[in-house]
ROZATI-314995 format. One record per residue (C-alpha): x, y, z. Coordinates in pm, 1 decimal, padded with zeros to 6 digits, always signed. Example, Ala and Ser with C-alpha at 12.3 -4.5 7.8 and 13.67 -1.06 7.14 Angstrom:
<r X="+01230.0" Y="-00450.0" Z="+00780.0"/>
<r X="+01367.0" Y="-00106.0" Z="+00714.0"/>
//
This chain:
<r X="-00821.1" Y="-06057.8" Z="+02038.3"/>
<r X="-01138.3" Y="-06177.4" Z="+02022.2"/>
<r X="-01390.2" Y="-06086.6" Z="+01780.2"/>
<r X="-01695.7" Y="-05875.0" Z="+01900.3"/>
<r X="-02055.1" Y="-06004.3" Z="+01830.5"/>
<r X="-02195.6" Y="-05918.4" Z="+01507.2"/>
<r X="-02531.0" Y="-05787.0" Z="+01656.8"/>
<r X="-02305.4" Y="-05548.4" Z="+01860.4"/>
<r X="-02091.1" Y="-05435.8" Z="+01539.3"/>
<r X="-02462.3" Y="-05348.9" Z="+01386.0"/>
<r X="-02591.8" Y="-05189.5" Z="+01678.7"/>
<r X="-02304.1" Y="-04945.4" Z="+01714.1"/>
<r X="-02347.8" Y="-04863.9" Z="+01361.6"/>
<r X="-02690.6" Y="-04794.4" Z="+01340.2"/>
<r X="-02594.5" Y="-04550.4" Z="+01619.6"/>
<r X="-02317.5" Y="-04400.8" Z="+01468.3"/>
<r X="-02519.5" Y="-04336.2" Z="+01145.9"/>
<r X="-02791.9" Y="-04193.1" Z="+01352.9"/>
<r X="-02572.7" Y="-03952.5" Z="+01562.7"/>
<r X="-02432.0" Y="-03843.0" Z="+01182.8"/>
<r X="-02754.3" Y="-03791.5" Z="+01066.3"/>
<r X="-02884.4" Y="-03588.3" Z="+01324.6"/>
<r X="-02549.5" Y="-03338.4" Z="+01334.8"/>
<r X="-02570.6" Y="-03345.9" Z="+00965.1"/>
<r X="-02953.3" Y="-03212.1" Z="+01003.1"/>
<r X="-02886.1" Y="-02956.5" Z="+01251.0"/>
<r X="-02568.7" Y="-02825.0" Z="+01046.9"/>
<r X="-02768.7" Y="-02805.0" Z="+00709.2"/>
<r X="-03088.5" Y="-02601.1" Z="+00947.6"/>
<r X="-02824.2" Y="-02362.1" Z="+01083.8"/>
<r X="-02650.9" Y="-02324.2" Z="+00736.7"/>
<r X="-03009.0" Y="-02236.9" Z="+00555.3"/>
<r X="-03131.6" Y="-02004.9" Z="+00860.1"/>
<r X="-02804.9" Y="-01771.8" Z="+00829.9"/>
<r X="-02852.6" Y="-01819.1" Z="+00462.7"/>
<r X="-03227.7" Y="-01687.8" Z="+00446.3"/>
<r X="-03096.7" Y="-01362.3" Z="+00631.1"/>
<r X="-02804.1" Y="-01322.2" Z="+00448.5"/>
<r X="-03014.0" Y="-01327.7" Z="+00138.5"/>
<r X="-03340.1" Y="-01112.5" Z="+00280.0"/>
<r X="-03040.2" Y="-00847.2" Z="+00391.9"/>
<r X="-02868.6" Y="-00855.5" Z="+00038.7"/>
<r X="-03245.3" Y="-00841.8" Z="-00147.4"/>
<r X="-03345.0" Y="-00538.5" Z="+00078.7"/>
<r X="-03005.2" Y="-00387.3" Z="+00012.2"/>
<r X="-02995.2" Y="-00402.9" Z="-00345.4"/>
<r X="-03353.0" Y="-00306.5" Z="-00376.6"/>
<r X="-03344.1" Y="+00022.8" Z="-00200.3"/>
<r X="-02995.6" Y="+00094.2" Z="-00352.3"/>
<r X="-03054.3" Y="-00002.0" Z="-00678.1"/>
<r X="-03403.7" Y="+00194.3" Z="-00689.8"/>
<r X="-03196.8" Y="+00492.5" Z="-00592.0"/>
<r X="-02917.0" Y="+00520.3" Z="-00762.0"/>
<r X="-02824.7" Y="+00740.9" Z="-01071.1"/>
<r X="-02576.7" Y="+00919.4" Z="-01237.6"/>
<r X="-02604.1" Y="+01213.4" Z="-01019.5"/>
<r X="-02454.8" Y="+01005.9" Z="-00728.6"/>
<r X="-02130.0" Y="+00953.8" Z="-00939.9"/>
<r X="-02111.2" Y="+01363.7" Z="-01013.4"/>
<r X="-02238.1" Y="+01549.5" Z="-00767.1"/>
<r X="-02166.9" Y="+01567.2" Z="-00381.2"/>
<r X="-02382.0" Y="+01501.6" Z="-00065.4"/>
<r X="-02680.0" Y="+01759.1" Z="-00081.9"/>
<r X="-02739.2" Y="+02029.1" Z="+00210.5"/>
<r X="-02987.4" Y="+01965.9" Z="+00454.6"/>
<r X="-03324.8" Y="+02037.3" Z="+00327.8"/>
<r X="-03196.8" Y="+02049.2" Z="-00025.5"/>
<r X="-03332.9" Y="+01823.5" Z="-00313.3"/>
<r X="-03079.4" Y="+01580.7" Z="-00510.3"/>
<r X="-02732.0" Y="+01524.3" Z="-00449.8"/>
<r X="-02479.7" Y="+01250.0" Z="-00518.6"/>
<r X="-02197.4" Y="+01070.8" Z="-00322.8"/>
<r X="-01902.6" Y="+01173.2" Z="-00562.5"/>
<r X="-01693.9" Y="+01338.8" Z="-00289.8"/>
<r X="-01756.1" Y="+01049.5" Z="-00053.6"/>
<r X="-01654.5" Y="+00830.4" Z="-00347.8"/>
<r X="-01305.9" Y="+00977.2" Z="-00383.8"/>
<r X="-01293.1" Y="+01033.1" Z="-00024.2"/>
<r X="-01299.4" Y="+00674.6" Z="+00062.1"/>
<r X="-01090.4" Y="+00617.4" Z="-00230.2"/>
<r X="-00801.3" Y="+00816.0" Z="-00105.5"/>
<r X="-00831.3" Y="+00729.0" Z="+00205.1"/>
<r X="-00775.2" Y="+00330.0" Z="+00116.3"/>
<r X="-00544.6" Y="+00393.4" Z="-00105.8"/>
<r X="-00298.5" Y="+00551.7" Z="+00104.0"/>
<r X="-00425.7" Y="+00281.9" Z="+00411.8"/>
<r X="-00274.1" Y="+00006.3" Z="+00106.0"/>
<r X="+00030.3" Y="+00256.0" Z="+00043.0"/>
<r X="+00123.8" Y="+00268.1" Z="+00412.1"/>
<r X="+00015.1" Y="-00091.0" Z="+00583.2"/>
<r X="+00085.1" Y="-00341.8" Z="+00250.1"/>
<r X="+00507.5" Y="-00277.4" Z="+00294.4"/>
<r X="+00476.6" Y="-00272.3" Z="+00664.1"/>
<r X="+00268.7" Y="-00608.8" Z="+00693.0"/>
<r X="+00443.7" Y="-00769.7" Z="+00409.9"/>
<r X="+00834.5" Y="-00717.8" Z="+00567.4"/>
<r X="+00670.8" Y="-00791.7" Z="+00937.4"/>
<r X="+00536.5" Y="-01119.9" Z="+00761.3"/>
<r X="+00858.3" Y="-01202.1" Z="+00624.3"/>
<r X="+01035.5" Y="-01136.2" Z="+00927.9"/>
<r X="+00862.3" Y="-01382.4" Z="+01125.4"/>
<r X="+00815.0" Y="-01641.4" Z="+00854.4"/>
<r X="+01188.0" Y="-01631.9" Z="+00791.1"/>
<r X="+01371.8" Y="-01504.7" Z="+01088.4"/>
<r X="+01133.9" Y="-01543.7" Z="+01381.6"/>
<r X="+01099.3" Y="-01931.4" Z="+01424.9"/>
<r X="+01299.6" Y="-01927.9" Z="+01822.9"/>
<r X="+01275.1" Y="-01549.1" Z="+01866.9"/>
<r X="+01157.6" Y="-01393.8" Z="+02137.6"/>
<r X="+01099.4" Y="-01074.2" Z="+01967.4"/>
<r X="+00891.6" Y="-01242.1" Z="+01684.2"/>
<r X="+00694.8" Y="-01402.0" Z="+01981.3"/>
<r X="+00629.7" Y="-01078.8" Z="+02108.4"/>
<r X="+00519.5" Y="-00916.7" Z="+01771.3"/>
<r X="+00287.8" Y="-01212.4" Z="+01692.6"/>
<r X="+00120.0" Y="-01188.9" Z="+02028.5"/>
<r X="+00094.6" Y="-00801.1" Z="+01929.5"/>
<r X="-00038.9" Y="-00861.4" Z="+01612.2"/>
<r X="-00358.1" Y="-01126.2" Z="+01764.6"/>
<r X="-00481.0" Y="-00806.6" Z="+02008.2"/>
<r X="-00457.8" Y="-00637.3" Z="+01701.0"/>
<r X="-00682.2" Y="-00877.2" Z="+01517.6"/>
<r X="-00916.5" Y="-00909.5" Z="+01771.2"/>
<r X="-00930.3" Y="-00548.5" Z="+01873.3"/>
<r X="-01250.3" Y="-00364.6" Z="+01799.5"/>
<r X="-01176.2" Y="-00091.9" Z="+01563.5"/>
<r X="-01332.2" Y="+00186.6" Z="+01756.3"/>
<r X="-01055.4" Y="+00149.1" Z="+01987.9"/>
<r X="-00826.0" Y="+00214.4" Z="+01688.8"/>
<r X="-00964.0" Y="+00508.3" Z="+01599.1"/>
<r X="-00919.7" Y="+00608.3" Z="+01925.9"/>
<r X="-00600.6" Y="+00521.5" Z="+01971.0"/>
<r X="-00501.6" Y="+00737.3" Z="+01658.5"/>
<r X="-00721.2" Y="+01059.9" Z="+01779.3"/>
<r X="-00533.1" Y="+01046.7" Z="+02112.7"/>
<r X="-00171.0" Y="+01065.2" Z="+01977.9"/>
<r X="-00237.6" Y="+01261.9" Z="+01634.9"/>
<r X="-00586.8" Y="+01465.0" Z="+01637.6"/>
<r X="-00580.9" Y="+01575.7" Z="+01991.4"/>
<r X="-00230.4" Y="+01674.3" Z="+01925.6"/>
<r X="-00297.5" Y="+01845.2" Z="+01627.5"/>
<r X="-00636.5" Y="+01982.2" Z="+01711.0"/>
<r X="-00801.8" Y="+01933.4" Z="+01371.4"/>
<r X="-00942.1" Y="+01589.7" Z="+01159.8"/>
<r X="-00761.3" Y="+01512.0" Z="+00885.9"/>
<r X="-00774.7" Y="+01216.5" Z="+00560.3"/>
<r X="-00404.5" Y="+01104.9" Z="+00683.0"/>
<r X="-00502.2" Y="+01006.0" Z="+01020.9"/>
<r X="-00812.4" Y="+00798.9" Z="+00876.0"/>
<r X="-00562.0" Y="+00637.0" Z="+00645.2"/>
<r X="-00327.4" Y="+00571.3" Z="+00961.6"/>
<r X="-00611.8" Y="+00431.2" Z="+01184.0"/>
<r X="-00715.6" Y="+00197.4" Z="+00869.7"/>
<r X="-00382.7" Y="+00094.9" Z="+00811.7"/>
<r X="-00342.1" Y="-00023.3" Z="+01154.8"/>
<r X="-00698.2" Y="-00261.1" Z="+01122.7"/>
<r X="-00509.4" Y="-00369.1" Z="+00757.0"/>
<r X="-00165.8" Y="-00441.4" Z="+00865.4"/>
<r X="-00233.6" Y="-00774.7" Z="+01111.7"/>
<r X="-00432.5" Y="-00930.6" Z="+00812.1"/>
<r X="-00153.8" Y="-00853.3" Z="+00566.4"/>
<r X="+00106.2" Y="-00932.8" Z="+00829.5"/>
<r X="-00088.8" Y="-01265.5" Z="+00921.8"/>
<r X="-00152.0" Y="-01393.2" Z="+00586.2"/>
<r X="+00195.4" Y="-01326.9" Z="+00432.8"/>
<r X="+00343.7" Y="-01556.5" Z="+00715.9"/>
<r X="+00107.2" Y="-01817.3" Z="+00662.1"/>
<r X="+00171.8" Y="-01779.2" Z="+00246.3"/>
<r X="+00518.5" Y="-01796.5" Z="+00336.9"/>
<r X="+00548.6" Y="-02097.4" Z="+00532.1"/>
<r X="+00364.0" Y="-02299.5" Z="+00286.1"/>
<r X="+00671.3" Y="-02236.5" Z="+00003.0"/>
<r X="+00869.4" Y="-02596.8" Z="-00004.9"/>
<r X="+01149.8" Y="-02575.7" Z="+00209.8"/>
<r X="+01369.4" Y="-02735.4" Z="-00102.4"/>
<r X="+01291.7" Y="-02413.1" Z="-00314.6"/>
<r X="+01509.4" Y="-02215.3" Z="-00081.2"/>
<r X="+01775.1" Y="-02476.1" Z="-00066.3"/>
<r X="+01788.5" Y="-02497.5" Z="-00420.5"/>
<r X="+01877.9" Y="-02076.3" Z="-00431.1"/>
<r X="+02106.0" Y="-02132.4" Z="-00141.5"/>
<r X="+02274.4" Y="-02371.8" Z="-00329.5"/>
<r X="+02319.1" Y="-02089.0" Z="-00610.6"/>
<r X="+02507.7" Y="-01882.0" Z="-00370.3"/>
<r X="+02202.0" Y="-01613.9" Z="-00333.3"/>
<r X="+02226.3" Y="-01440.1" Z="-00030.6"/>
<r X="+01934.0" Y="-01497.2" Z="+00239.4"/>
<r X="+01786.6" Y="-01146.6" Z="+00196.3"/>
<r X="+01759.6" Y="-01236.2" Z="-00203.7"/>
<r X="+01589.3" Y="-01571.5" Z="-00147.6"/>
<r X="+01337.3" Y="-01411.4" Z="+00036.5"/>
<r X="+01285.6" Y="-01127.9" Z="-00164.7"/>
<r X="+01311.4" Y="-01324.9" Z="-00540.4"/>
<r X="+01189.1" Y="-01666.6" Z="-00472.1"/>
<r X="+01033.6" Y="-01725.7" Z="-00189.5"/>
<r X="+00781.3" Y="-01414.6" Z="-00186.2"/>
<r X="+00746.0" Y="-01451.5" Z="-00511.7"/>
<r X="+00634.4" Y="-01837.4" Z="-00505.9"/>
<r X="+00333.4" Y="-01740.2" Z="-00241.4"/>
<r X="+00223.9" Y="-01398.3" Z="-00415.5"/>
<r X="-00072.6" Y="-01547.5" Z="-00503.1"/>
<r X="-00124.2" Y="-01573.5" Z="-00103.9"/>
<r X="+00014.6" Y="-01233.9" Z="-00004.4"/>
<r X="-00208.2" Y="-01015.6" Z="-00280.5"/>
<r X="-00483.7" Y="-01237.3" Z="-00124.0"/>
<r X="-00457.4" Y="-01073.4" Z="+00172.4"/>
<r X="-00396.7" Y="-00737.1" Z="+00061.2"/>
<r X="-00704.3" Y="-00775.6" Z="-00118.0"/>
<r X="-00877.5" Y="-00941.9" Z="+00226.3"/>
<r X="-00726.0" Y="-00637.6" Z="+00460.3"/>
<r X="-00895.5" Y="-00393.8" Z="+00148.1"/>
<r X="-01183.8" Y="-00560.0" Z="+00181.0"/>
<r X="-01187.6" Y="-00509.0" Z="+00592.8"/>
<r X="-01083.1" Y="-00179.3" Z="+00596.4"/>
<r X="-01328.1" Y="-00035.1" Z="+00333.7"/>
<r X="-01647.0" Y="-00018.5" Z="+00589.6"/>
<r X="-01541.6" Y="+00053.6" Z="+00878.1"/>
<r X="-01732.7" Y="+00380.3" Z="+01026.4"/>
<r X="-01569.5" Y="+00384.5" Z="+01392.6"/>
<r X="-01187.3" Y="+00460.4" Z="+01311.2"/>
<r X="-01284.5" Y="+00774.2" Z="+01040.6"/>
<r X="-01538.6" Y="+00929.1" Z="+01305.2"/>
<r X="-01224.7" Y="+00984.6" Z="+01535.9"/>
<r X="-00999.5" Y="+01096.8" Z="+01211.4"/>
<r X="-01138.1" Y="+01188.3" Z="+00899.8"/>
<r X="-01467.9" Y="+01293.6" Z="+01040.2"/>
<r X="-01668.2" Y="+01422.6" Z="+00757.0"/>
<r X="-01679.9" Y="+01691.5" Z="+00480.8"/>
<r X="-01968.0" Y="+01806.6" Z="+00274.7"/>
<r X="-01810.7" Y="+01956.8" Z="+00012.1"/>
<r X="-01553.9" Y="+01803.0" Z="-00249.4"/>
<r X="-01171.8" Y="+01796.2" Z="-00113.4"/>
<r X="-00883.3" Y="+01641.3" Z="-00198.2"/>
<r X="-00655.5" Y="+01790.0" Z="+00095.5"/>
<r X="-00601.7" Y="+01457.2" Z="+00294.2"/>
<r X="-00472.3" Y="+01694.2" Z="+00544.8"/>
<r X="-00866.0" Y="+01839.7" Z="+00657.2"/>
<r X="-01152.4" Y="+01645.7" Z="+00724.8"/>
<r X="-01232.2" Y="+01409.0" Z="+00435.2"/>
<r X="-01538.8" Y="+01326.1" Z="+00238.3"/>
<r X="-01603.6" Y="+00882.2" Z="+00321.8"/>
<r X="-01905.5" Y="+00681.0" Z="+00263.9"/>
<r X="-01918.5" Y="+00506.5" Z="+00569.1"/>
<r X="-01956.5" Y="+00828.6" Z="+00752.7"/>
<r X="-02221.1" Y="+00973.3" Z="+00490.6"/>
<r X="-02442.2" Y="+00592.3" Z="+00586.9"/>
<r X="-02388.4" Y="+00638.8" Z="+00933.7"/>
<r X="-02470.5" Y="+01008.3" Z="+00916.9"/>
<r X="-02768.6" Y="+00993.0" Z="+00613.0"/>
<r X="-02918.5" Y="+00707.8" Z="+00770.7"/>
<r X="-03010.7" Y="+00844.1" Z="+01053.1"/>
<r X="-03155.0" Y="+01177.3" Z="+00932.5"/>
<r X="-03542.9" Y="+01266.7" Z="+00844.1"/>
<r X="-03464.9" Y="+01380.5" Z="+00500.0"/>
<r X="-03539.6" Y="+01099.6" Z="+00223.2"/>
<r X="-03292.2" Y="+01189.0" Z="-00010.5"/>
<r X="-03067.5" Y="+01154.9" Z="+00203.9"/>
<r X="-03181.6" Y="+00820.1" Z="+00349.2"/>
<r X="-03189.3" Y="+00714.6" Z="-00013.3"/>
<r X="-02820.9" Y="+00855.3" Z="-00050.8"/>
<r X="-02748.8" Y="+00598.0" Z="+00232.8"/>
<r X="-02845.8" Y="+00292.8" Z="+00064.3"/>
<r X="-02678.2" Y="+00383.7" Z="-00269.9"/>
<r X="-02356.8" Y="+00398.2" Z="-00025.6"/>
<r X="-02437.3" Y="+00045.3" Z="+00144.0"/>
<r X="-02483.5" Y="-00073.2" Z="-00201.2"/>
<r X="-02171.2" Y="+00042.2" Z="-00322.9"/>
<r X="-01954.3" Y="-00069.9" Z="-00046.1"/>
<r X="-02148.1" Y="-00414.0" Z="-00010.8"/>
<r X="-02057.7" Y="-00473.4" Z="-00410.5"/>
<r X="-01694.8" Y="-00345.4" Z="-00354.6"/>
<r X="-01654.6" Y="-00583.7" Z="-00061.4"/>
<r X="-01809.8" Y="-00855.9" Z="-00257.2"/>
<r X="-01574.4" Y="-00785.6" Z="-00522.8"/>
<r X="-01291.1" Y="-00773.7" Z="-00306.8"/>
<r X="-01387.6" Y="-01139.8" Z="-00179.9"/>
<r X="-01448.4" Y="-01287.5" Z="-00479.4"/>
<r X="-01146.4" Y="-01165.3" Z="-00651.6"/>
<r X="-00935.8" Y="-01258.4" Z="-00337.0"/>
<r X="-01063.6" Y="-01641.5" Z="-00352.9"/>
<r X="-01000.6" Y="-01635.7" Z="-00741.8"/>
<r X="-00593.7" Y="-01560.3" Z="-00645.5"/>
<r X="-00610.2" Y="-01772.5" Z="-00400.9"/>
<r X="-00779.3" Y="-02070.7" Z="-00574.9"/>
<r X="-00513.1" Y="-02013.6" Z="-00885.9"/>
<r X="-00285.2" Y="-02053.4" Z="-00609.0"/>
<r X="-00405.9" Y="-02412.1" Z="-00490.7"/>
<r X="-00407.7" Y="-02577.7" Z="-00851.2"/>
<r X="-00018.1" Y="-02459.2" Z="-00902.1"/>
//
């Protein structure tokens, strides 16, 4: 093979390192642009919410219209049931589903099926969701209720839990299940004792990552849960939830109640932040093992 000129081999470098340079500039520019507005939105946020807030948003609930003060504490616990029982319903669900198709659903037409199910489901927009859910259970029922908001978040949480738990799963060494099989432990007991158990570092990360998606979204609980001004814990009524109080206080002309709004973006911004950060912490300890 003969040996190409050396003037050539220089040339092709020197445009090589320029093309680098230039994607390398043009990365960095659209890295600090997105930056700068993720940063002015966070300063604004945490300015207006931080100016606002006090302990009368943790103890008392939304104010009337027209009426001075008020807190957030039923839309605190609202939103607080209503992803807790989201977690209690869609973490089994998409754990088992991403079990199923880890471990049973390699040539299966089914498992083709339910993964093709779960991408619409990822990609769906959520207010279609909440739609969904008011068609087959509020319109049936005639009335809003905290159970059908937990249903219609469930169904945004499960594809993440359902997606990440396969993807945990087929990272575990195939010679850790060999070695139980070679114990004589049934299949079911492999996968429930060793092999979810070696990626539950992954599979809380994506609890914690479907959390984290379910706990702003607005369009699913104004088909469900509605809204409530008054304290309630009967999940089945309309329910108390601070994305509905933003989307509701945000809009009005009252200022304690646009104030009211960004103490509620501020508090689910830091909860989703916290969500993220503790999510990349499990799966980071994960990594080093």
């Amino acid at each position: 093979m003969m040996n190409m000129p050396s003037h050539f081999n220089s040339s092709l470098f020197q445009k090589r390192k320029r093309q680098n340079l230039f994607g390398l500039t043009i990365s960095m520019i659209a890295m600090a642009i997105g930056m700068f507005f993720l940063f002015w939105i966070l300063s604004v946020l945490f300015i207006k919410g931080f100016s606002a807030i006090s302990i009368d948003t943790f103890i008392q609930s939304t104010p009337g219209p027209g009426s001075e003060g008020g807190g957030l504490a039923n839309a605190i616990v609202g939103s607080l049931m209503l992803v807790f029982f989201c977690t209690i319903i869609g973490t089994p669900i998409g754990i088992l589903a991403g079990i199923y198709l880890s471990e049973y659903g390699k040539k299966n037409l089914m498992a083709e099926v339910t993964r093709f199910v779960i991408d619409i489901m990822l990609s769906a927009p959520s207010i279609v969701i909440g739609l969904f859910v008011y068609a087959f259970v509020i319109a049936p029922g005639k009335h809003f209720s905290g159970w059908a908001g937990s249903l219609a978040l469930a169904l945004i949480a499960i594809p993440v839990v359902v997606r990440t738990t396969e993807n945990m799963l087929s990272l575990v060494p195939i010679r850790l299940r060999e070695a139980a099989f070679a114990l004589g432990a049934p299949k079911w007991k492999v996968n429930l004792q060793v092999t979810l158990k070696a990626a539950q570092s992954g599979v809380i990360t994506g609890v914690l990552l479907a959390v984290a998606r379910v706990s702003g979204e607005t369009a699913p609980l104004l088909f469900t849960a509605l809204n409530n001004q008054f304290f309630s814990w009967k999940m089945n009524g309309p329910m108390a939830n601070l994305p509905m109080v933003i989307f509701q206080f945000a809009l009005s002309p009252y200022d304690n109640w646009v104030d009211l709004a960004w103490v509620g973006a501020l508090l689910i911004t830091c909860t989703v932040l916290g969500l993220n950060i503790t999510a990349r912490i499990f799966l980071r300890d994960k990594s080093k093992r």
